[in-house]
TIBA-630689 format. One record per residue (C-alpha): residue number from 1; chain; x negated, y negated, z. Coordinates in nm, 2 decimals. Example, Ala and Ser with C-alpha at 12.3 -4.5 7.8 and 13.67 -1.06 7.14 Angstrom:
% residues 2
- 1 | A | -1.23 | 0.45 | 0.78
- 2 | A | -1.37 | 0.11 | 0.71
% end
This chain:
% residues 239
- 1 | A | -7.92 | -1.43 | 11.49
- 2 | A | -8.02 | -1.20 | 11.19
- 3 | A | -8.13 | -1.23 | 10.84
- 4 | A | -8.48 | -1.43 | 10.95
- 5 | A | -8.51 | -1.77 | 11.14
- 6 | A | -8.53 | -2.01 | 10.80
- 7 | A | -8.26 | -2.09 | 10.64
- 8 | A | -8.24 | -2.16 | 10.24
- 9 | A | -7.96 | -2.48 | 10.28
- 10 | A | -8.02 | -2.85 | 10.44
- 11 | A | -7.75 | -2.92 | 10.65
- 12 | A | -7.80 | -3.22 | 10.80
- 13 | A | -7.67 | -3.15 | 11.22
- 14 | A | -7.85 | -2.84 | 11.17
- 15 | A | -8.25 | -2.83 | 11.29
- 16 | A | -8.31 | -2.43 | 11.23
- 17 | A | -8.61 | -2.46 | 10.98
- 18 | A | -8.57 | -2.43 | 10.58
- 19 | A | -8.70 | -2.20 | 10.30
- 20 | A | -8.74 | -1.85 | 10.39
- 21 | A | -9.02 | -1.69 | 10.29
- 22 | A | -8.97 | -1.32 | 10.34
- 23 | A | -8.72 | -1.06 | 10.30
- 24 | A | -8.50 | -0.94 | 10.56
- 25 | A | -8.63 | -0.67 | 10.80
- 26 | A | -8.45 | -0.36 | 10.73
- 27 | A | -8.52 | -0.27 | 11.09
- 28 | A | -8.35 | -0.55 | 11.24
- 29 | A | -8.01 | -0.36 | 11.25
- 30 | A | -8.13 | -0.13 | 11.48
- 31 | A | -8.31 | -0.35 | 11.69
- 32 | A | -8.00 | -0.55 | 11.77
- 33 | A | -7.78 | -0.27 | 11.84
- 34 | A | -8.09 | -0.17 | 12.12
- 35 | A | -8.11 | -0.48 | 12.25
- 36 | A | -7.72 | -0.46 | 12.31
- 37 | A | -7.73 | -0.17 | 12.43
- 38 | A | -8.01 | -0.26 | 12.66
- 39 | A | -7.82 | -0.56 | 12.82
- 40 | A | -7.50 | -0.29 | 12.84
- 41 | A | -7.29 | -0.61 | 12.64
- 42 | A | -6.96 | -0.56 | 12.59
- 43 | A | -6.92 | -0.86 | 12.38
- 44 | A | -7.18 | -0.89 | 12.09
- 45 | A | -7.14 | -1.24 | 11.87
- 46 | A | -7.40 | -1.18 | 11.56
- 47 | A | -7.49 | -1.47 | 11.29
- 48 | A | -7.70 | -1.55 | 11.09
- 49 | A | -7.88 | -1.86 | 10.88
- 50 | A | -7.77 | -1.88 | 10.54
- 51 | A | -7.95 | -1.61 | 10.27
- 52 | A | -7.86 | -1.80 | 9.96
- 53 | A | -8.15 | -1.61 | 9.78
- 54 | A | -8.00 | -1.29 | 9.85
- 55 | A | -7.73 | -1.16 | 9.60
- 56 | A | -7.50 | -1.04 | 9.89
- 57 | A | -7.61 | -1.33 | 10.10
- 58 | A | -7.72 | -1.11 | 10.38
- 59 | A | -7.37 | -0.94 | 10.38
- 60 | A | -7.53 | -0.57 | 10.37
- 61 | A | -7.73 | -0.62 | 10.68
- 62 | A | -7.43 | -0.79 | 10.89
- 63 | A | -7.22 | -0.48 | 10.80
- 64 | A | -7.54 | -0.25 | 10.89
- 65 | A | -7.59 | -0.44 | 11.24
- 66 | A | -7.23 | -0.36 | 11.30
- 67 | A | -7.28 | 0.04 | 11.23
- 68 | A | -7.58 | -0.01 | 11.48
- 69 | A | -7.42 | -0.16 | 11.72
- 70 | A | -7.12 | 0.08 | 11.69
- 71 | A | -7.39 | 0.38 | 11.72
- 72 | A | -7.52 | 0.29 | 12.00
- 73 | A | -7.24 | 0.09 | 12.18
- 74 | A | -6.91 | 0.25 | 12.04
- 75 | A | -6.67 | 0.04 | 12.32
- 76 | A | -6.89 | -0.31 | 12.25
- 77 | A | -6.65 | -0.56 | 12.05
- 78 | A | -6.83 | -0.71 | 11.79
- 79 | A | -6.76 | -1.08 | 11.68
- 80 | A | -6.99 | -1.18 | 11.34
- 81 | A | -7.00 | -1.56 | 11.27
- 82 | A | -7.07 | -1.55 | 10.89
- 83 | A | -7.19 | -1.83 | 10.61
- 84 | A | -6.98 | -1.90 | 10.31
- 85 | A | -7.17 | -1.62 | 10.12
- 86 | A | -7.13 | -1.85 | 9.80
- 87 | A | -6.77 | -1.68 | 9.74
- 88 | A | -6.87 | -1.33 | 9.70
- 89 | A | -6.58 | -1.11 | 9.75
- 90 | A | -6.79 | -0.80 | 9.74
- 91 | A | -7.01 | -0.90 | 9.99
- 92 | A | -6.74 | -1.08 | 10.26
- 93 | A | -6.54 | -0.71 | 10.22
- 94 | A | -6.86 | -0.49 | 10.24
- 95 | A | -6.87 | -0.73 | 10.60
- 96 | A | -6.52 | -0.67 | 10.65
- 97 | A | -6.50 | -0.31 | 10.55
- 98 | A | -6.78 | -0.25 | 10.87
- 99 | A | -6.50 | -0.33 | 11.10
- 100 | A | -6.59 | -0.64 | 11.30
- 101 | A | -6.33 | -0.72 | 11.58
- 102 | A | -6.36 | -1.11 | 11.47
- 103 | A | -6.44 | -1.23 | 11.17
- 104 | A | -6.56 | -1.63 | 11.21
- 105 | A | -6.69 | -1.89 | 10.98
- 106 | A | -6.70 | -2.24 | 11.12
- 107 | A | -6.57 | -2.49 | 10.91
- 108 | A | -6.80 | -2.72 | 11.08
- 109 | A | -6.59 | -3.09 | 10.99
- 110 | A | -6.35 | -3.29 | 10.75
- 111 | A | -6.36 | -3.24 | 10.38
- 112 | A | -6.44 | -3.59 | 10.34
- 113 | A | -6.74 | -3.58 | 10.55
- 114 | A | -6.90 | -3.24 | 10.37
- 115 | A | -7.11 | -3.45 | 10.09
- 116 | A | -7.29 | -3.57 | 10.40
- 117 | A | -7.30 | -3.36 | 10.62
- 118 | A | -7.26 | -2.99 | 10.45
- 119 | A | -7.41 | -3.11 | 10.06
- 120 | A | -7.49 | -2.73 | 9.97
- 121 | A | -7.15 | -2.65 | 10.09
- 122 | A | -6.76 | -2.64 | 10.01
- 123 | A | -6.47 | -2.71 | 10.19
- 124 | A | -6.20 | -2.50 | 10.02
- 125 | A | -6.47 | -2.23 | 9.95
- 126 | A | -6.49 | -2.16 | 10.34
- 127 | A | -6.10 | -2.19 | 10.33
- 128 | A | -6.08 | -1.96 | 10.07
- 129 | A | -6.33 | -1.69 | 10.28
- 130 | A | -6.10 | -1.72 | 10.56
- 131 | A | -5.79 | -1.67 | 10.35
- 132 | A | -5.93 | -1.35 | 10.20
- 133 | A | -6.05 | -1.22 | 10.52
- 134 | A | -5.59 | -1.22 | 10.62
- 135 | A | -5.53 | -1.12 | 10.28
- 136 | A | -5.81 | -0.78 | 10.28
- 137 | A | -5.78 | -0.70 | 10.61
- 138 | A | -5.51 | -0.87 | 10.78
- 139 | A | -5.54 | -0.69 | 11.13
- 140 | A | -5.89 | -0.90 | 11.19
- 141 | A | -5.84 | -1.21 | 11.34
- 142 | A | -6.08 | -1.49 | 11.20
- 143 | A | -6.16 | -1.75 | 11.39
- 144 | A | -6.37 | -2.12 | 11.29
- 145 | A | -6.49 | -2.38 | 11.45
- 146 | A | -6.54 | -2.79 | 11.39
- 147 | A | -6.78 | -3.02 | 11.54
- 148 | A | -6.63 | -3.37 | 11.62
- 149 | A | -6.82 | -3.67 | 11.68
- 150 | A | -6.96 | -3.76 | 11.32
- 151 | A | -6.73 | -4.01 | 11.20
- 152 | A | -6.38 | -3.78 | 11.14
- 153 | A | -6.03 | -3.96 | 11.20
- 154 | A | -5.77 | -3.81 | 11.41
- 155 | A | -5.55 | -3.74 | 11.10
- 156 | A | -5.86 | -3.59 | 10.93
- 157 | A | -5.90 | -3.37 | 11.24
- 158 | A | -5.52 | -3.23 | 11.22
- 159 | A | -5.58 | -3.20 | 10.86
- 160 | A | -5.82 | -2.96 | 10.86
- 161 | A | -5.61 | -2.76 | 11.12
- 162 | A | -5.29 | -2.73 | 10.92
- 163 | A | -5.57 | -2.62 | 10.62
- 164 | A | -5.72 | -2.41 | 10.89
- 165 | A | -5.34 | -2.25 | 10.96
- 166 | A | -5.25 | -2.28 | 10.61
- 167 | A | -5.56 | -2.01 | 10.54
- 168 | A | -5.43 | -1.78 | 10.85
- 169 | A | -5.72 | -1.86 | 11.08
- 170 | A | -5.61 | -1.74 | 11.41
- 171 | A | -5.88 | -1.89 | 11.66
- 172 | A | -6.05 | -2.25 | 11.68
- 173 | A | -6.32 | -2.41 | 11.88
- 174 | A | -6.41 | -2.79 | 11.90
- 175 | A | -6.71 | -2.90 | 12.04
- 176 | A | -6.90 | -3.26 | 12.01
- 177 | A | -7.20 | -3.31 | 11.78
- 178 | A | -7.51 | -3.38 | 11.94
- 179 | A | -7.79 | -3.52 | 11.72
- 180 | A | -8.11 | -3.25 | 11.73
- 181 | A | -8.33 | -3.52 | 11.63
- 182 | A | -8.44 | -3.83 | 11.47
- 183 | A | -8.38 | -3.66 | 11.16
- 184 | A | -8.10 | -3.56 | 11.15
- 185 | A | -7.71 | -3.74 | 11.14
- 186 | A | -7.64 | -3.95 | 11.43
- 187 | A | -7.35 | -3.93 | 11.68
- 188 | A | -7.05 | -4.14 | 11.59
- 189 | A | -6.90 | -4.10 | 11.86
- 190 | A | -6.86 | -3.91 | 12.18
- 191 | A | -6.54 | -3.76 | 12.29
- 192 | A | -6.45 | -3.77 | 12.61
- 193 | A | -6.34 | -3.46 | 12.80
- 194 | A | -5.98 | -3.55 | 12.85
- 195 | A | -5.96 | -3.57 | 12.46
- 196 | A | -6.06 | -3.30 | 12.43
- 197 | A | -5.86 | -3.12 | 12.66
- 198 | A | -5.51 | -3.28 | 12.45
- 199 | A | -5.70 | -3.19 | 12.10
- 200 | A | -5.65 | -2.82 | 12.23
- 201 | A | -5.31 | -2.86 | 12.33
- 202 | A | -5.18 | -3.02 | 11.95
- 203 | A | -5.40 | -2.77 | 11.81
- 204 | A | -5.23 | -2.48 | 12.05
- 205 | A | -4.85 | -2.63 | 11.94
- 206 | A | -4.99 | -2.62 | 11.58
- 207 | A | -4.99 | -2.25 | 11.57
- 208 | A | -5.33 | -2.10 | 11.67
- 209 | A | -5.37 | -1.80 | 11.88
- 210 | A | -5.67 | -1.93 | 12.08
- 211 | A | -5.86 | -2.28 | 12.13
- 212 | A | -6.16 | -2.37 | 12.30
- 213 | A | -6.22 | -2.73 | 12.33
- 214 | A | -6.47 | -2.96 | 12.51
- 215 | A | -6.75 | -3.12 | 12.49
- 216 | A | -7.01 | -2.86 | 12.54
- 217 | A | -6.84 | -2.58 | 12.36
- 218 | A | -6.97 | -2.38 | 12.07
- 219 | A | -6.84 | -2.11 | 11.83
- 220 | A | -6.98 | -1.82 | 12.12
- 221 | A | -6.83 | -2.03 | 12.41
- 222 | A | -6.63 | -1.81 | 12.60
- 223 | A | -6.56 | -1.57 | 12.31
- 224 | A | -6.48 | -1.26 | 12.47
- 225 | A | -6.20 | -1.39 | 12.70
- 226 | A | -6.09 | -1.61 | 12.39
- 227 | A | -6.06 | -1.34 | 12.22
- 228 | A | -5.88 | -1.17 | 12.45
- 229 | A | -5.66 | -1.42 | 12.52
- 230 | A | -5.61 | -1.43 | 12.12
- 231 | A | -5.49 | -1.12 | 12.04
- 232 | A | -5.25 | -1.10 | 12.40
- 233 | A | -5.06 | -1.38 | 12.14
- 234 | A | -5.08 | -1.25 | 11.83
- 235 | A | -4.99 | -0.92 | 11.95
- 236 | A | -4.70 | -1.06 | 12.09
- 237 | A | -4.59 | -1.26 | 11.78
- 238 | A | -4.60 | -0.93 | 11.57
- 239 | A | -4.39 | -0.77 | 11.80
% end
């Protein structure tokens, strides 16, 4: 995780800690790249929290841990998990223009549920990231992922999968909320397994590439071999 370890929204399933008060460390970059290079990882999944006091949104230093990485590791796949970057364009190409190998921002759950559970967020504007990831740079498969548990229906769930489909996103995770404290939203309900297992296999026939789905899974669950696995079926679809 780059860009600091406070983050400048609330979420409320979230319990990394608020209000940064520094700027980002121009040599974090190159300390990622060494530490991948160190652990000799061929997969590298880099986030973030969310930089809403930046003006690119920490979209400069994403691109330059990419480079790094790249330097250091030229055969290392790189997956970025990215925040909404409050619609910049400028700042979600200078991300894409880097050349990540996924491009993912988790939708997180149902439009209906975002006042309560996103507030400093928006549904269609991390549709409309997605959508402009396929429509910039078509070849990078985005990927997003949606916790279940907090109170969404079923049709609310395939909802925001057609929207999901509708915005070209090629990859999808599902995992259950757990509640990281007292604090914070509590579990609706828990899915169990089994559910889980036919929620992949609607959200499979529904046109993604790749799905991960269970109880324990996250947006870096498995992501190299769903990856993998991923672009084997788009690969195959474009030819």
């Amino acid at each position: 995780m780059i860009l600091g370890e406070k983050c400048t929204r609330n979420c409320r399933f979230c319990a990394v800690g608020h209000h940064p008060e520094a700027l980002p460390d121009p040599e974090e970059p190159d300390r990622v790249a060494e530490a991948v290079a160190l652990l000799g990882l061929r997969y590298a999944v880099v986030t973030s929290v969310t930089r809403d006091d930046l003006s690119d949104g920490g979209a400069g230093l994403f691109a330059e841990t990419i480079t790094a990485i790249r330097r250091r590791r030229p055969k290392t796949l790189v997956e970025v998990l990215i925040p909404d970057l409050q619609g910049n364009l400028q700042a979600l190409l200078a991300i894409l223009e880097a050349g990540p190998n996924v491009l993912n921002h988790n939708i997180e759950t149902v439009a209906r549920l975002y006042p309560e559970v996103r507030p400093q967020a928006e549904y269609g504007r991390s549709l409309d990231l997605l959508r402009r990831v396929k429509e910039s740079h078509p070849h990078i498969p985005t990927k997003s992922g949606i916790m279940l548990g907090l109170g969404e229906t079923s049709l609310e769930i395939e909802g925001t999968w057609f929207d999901l489909r509708d915005a070209g996103c090629d990859i999808l995770t599902m995992g259950q909320y757990l509640q990281p404290s007292a604090e914070h939203l509590p579990v609706q309900r828990f899915l169990p397994p089994e559910e889980f297992e036919g929620l992949a296999e609607k959200a499979l026939a529904m046109g993604f590439a790749g799905v991960a789905a269970g109880p324990f899974v996250r947006s870096s669950y498995q992501a190299e071999s769903l990856y993998r696995k991923a672009l084997r079926m788009i690969e195959a679809i474009r030819a």
